[in-house]
C-alpha positions in Angstrom: 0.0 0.0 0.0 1.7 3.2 -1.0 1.5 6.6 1.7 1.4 9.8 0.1 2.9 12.3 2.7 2.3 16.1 2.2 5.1 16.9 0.2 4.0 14.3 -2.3 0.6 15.2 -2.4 1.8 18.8 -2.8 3.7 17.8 -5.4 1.4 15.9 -7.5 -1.3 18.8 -6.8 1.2 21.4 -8.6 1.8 18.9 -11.7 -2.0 18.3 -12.1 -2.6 21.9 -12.1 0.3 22.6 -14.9 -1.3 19.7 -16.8 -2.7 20.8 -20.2 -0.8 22.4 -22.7 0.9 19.1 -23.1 -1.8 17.2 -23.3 -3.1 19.6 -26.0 -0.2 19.6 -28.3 -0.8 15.5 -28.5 -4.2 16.3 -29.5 -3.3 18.6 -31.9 -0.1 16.4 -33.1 -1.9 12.7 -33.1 -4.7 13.5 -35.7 -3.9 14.1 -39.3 -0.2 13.1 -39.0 -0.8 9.8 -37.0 -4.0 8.4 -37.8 -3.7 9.5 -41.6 0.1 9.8 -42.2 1.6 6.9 -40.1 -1.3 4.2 -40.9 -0.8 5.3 -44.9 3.1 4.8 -44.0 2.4 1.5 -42.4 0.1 0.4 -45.0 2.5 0.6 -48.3 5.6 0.4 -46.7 5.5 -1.9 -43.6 8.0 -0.8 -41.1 10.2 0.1 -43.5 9.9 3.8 -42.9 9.8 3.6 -38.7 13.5 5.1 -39.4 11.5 8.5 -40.2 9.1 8.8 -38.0 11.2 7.9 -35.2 13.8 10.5 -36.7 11.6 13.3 -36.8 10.3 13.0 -33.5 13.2 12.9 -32.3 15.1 15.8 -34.0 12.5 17.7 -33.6 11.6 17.8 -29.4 13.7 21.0 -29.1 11.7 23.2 -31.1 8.6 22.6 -29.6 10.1 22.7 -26.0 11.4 25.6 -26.6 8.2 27.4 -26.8 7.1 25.7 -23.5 10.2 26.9 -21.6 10.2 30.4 -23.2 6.7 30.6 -21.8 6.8 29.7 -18.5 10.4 31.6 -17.9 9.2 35.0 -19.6 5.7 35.1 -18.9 5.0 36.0 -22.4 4.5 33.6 -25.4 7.4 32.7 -28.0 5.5 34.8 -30.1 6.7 38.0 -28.5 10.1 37.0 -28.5 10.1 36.6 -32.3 9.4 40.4 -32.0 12.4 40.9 -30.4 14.6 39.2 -33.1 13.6 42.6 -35.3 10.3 43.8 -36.3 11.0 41.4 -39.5 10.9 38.1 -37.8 7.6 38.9 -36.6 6.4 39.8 -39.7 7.7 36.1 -41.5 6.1 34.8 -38.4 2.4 36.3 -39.7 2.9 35.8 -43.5 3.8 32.1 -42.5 0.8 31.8 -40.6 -1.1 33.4 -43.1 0.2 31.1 -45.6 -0.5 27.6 -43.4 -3.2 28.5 -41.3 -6.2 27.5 -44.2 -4.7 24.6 -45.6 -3.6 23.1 -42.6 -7.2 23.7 -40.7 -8.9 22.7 -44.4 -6.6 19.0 -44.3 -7.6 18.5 -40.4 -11.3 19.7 -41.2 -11.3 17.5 -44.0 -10.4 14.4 -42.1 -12.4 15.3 -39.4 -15.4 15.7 -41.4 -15.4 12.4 -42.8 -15.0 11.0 -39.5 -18.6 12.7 -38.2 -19.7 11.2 -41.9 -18.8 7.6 -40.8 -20.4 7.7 -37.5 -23.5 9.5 -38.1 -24.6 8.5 -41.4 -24.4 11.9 -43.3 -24.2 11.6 -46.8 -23.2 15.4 -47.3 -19.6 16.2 -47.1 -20.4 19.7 -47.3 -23.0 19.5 -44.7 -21.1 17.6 -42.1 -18.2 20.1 -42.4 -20.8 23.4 -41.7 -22.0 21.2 -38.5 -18.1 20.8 -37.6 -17.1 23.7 -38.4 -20.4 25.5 -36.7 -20.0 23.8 -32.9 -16.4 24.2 -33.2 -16.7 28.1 -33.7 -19.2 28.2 -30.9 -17.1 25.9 -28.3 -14.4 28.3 -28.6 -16.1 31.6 -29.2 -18.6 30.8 -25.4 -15.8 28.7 -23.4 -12.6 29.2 -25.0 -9.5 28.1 -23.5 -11.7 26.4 -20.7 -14.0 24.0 -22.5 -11.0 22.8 -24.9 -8.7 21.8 -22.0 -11.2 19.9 -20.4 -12.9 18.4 -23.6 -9.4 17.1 -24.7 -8.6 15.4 -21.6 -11.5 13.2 -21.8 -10.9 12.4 -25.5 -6.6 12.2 -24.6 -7.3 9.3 -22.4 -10.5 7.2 -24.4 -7.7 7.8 -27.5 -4.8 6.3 -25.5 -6.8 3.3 -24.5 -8.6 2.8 -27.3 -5.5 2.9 -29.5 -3.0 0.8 -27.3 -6.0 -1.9 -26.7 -6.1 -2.5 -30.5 -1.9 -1.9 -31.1 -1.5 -5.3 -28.3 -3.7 -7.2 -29.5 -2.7 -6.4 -33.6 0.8 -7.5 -32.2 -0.4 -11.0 -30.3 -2.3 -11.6 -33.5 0.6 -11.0 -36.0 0.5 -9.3 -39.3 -1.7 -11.0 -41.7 0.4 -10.8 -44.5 3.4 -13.3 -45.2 5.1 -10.5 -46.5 8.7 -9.0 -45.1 7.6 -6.1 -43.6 11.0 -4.7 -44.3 11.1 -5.8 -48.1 10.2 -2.2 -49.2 13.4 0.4 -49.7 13.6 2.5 -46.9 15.1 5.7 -48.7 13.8 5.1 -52.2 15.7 7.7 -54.1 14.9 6.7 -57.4 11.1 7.1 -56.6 10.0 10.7 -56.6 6.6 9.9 -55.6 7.5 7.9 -52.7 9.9 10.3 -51.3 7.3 13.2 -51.7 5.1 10.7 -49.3 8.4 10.5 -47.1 9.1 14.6 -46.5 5.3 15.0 -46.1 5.0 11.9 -43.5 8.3 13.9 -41.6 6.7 17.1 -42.4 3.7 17.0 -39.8 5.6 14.3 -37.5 4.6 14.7 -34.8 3.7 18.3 -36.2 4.6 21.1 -38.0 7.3 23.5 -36.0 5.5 26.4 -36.5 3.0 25.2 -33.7 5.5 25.6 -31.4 4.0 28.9 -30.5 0.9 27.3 -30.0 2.6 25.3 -26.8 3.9 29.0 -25.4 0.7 30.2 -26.1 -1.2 27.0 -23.9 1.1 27.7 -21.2 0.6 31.4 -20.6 -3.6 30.0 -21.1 -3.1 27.6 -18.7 -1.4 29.9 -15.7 -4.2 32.3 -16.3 -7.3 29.6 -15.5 -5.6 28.1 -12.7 -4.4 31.1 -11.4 -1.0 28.7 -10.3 2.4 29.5 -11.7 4.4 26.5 -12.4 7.9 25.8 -12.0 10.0 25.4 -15.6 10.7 21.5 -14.3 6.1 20.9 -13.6 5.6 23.2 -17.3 8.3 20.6 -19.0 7.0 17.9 -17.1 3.6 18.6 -18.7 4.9 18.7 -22.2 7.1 15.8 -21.7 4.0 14.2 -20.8 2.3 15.2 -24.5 5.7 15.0 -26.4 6.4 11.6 -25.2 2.5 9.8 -25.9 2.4 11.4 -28.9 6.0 9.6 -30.3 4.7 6.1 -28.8 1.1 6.7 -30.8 3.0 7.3 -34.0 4.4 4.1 -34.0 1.8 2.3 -32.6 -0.6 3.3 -35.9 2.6 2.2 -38.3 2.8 -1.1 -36.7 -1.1 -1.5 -37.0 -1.2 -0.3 -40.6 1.7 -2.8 -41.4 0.2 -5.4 -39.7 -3.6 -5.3 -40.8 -3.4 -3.9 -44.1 0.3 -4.2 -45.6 0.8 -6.9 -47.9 -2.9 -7.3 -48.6 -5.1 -6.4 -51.2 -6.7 -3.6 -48.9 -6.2 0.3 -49.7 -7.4 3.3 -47.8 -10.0 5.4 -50.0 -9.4 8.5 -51.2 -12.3 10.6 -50.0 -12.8 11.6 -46.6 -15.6 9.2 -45.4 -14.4 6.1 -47.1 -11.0 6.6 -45.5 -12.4 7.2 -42.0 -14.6 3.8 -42.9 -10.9 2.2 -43.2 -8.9 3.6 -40.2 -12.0 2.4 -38.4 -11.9 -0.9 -39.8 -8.2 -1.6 -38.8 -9.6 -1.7 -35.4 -13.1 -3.4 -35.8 -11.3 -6.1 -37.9 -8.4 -6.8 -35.4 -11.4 -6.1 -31.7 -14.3 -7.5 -33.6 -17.1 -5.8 -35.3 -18.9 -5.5 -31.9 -16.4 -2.8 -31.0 -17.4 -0.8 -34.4 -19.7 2.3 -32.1 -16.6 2.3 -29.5 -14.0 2.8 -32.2 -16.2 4.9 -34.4 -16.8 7.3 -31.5 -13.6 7.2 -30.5 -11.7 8.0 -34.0 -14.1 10.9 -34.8 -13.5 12.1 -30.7 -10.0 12.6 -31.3 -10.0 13.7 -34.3 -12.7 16.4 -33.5 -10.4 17.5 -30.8 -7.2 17.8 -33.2 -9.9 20.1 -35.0 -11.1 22.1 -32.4 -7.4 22.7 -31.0 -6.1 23.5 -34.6 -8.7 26.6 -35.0 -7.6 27.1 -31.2 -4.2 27.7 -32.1 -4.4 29.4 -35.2 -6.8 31.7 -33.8 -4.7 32.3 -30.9 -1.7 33.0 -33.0 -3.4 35.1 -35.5 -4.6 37.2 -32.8 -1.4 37.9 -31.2 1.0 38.4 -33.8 -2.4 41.2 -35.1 -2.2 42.9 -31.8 1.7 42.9 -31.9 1.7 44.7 -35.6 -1.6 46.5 -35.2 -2.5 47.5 -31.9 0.9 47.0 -29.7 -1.4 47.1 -26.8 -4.6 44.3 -25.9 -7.7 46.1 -27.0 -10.2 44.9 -24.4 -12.9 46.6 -26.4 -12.4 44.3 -29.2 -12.7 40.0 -28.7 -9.4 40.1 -31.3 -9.4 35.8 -30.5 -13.1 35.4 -31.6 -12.7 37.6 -34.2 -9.3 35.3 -35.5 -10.6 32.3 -34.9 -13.9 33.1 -37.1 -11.5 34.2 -40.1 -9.6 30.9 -39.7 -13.0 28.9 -39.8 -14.0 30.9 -42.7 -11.0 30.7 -45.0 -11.0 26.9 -44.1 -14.5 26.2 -45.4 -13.7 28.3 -48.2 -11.0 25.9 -49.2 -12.9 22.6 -48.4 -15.4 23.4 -50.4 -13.1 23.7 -53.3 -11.6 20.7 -52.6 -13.9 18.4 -52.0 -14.8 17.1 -54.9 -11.1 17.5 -57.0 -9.2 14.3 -58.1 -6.8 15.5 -55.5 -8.5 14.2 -52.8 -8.1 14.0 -49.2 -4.6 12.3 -49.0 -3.3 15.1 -51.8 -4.3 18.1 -49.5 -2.9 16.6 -46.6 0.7 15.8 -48.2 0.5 19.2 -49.5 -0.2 20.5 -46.2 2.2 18.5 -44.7 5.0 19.4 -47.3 4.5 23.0 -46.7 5.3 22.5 -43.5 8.2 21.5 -43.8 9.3 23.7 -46.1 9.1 26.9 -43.8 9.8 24.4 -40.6 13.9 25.5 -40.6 12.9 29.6 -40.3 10.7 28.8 -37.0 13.4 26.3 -35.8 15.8 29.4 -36.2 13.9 31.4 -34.0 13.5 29.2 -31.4 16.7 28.4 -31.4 17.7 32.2 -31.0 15.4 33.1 -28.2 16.6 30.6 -25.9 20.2 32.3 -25.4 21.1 33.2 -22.4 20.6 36.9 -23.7 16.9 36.0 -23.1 16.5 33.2 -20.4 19.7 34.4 -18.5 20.6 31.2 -16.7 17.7 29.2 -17.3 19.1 28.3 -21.4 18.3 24.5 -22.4 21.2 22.0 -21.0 23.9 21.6 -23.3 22.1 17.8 -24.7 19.2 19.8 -25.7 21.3 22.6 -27.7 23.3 20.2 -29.6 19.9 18.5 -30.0 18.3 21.3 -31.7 21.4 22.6 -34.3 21.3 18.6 -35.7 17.5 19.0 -35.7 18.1 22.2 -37.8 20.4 20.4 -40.1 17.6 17.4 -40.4 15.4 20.1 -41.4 17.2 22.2 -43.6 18.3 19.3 -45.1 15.5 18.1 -46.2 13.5 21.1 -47.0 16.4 21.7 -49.9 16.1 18.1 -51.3 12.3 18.8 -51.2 12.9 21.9 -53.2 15.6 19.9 -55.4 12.5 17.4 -56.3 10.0 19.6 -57.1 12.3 21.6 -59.6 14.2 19.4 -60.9 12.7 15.8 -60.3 
C-alpha cells in the first residue's frame, strides 16, 4: 500500500494543475499526422519507414520545447520573442501563418469531417463540415480556452486506450500478411513519388514546428485559469508528458497499418468518409465488429479535438501576432481571439469546399499540407533556437544535450527542405 505524505501530495497537486498544454499539443499532433500519415506509412511500406518517423520525433523535441520553456520563464509567449529578433521576424512569423493557417485547418477539417460522416450516417460532405465547423466556432467563441482543455482530456485518455488496446492485441495476432515487412526500400531515391510521401509523412511528424508557438501560447492559457504558476521542471513535465505519448502513438498506428493492411489487397480510400470507414476498420477487424460504435466514436473524438485545437491555435496565433503589428497594446474593447478564430474557420471552409470534390483528394491536401510544412519548418526552428540564449533566459538556457539536439535538428530540417525543393524543380 503506497502513503502519500504532504510533500507528495503537494507535489502531485502542482503537476495536475500545470497539466494541459501538453496534453493539447498531442491532440493537436496525433490526428492528421498519425492516424492518416503513419497508418498510410504502415500500410504501403511496412515498417520500412519507422526510421523516419522515429527521426523526426526525435530531432524535432527542441523546437517545440522551446516554446514551452520560453513561456513559463518569460511570462509571455514565444511569439513575443520573435518580436524581439527585429520587427521582421515577426512579420515572417504572420505571413507564414497566413500562408498555413487555411490549408492546414482545411486537411484536419477535411479528415475530421469524414470521420462525423462515418459515424453518423451523413451523406453530405459539405454538410457535415458546416455542422463541424459550426460547434467548433461556438465551443471556442462561449468557453474558449476552458471548454478545450477539459474536452481534450476526456478524448486524450479514451484515445490512449482505445488505441493501445487495439496496437497489443494487432501484435499478439501477427501481421496478416506473409510478407517482409521490411522488403520495401527505406530511402527510395529513385522514386520521386514515394519520397514526396516520405518529406510530407516527416513534415507533420509529430507536427509542423511552427506550432511551437501554440505550446507557449497554452502555457501562458493555462497559468491564467488556474491562477498557479508552475515551475519550468512541472511546465516541462507537462509537455514531456504530451511529447512523449504522442512519439509512442506514432508508431503504434505504423505497426497496426503494417500489420492489418500491408501486404494485402486492402487500400485506404481517397475521399474523406471512405477513409475514415478504413482507419476504423483496422480496429473493428483486429477487436471485432462488436467494438465498431466504441471505435467509431472514439476515431471521430480525437480527431474532432485535433480540429477544435487547430482553429484554437491558429486563432490564438493570429490574434497575437495582429495585436503585436496592429495594436501594440490588448484592445479589451475588441474579442481580437473570436474575431481570429472566425476568419480561420471561414477561409478553411472556403477551401474545403473547393476541394472536395477535386481528383486531388483528401490524402493530396494533406501531403501538400504536410509538405508545406516542412518547407518553412527551418525559419521557425531558427527562431526558437535564438530566443533561448542566455541573452533572453539568463541562466535558465536549455542544458547543453538539448542545444546540440536542436542545431542537428536544424540540419535534419534544412536538409531536407532543400532536397524537397531539389524534387520539385528538378525531379
Amino acid at each position: 500500500m503506497i502513503i502519500l505524505d504532504a510533500d507528495m501530495i503537494k507535489i502531485l497537486n502542482n503537476r495536475l494543475k500545470s497539466l494541459g498544454p501538453g496534453i493539447l499539443f498531442a491532440s493537436t499532433a496525433i490526428g492528421v499526422s498519425h492516424l492518416v500519415q503513419s497508418t498510410q506509412a504502415g500500410a504501403n511500406y511496412g515498417l520500412s519507414l519507422l526510421w523516419a518517423i522515429i527521426i523526426a520525433n526525435v530531432l524535432k523535441y527542441p523546437f517545440f520545447e522551446y516554446g514551452s520553456r520560453y513561456a513559463n520563464i518569460t511570462g509571455t509567449s514565444i511569439i513575443d520573442g520573435y518580436e524581439k529578433l527585429g520587427n521582421w521576424a515577426i512579420w515572417m512569423y504572420f505571413i507564414i501563418t497566413i500562408l498555413s493557417m487555411f490549408l492546414v485547418s482545411a486537411a484536419v477539417g477535411f479528415v475530421t469531417s469524414g470521420f462525423m460522416q462515418n459515424l453518423f450516417g451523413i451523406e453530405s460532405s459539405l454538410l457535415t463540415t458546416g455542422i463541424l465547423f459550426s460547434i467548433c466556432g461556438a465551443i471556442l467563441a462561449m468557453g474558449q480556452y476552458n471548454i478545450l482543455d477539459k474536452l481534450i482530456k476526456i478524448i486524450g485518455v479514451v484515445l490512449i486506450l482505445t488505441t493501445l488496446i487495439t496496437f497489443i492485441t494487432v501484435l499478439y495476432n501477427g501481421p496478416i500478411s506473409k510478407q517482409n515487412l521490411f522488403s520495401e526500400d527505406w530511402l527510395p531515391l529513385d522514386d520521386t513519388s514515394k519520397m514526396f510521401f516520405i518529406l510530407a509523412l516527416m513534415g507533420w511528424m509529430p507536427t509542423a514546428v511552427d506550432l511551437s508557438a501554440w505550446n507557449s501560447l497554452w502555457t501562458i492559457e493555462r497559468i491564467k485559469q488556474t491562477k498557479y504558476k508552475p515551475s519550468l521542471k512541472e511546465t516541462l513535465f507537462d509537455f514531456n508528458f504530451g511529447y512523449l505519448s504522442s512519439a509512442i502513438l506514432s508508431i503504434c498506428f505504423v505497426v497496426m497499418g503494417a500489420f492489418i493492411i500491408y501486404g494485402t489487397t486492402q487500400t485506404l480510400p481517397n475521399n474523406a468518409s471512405g477513409f475514415a470507414n478504413g482507419i476504423i476498420g483496422l480496429y473493428t477487424s483486429t477487436i471485432g465488429d462488436w467494438a465498431y460504435i466504441i471505435i467509431a466514436s472514439a476515431a471521430f473524438s480525437i480527431m474532432f479535438g485535433t480540429c477544435i485545437a487547430v482553429f484554437d491555435g491558429y486563432g490564438r496565433a493570429l490574434q497575437r501576432t495582429t495585436q503585436i503589428l496592429i495594436q501594440k497594446t490588448t484592445d479589451k474593447k475588441h474579442n481580437w481571439y473570436v474575431s481570429s478564430v472566425l476568419i480561420t474557420i471561414g477561409g478553411t471552409l472556403i477551401l474545403i469546399v473547393f476541394f472536395q470534390d477535386s481528383s486531388f483528394g483528401i490524402k493530396g491536401l494533406v501531403n501538400l499540407a504536410t509538405s508545406l510544412s516542412f518547407i518553412i519548418a527551418p525559419i521557425i526552428g531558427l527562431f526558437n533556437i535564438l530566443l533561448v540564449r542566455k541573452k533572453y533566459l539568463n541562466d535558465q538556457t536549455p542544458p547543453l544535450w538539448n542545444r546540440l539536439l536542436s542545431y542537428l535538428g536544424m540540419i535534419y530540417l534544412t536538409g531536407f527542405s532543400l532536397y524537397f525543393i531539389y524534387l520539385n524543380v528538378f525531379g
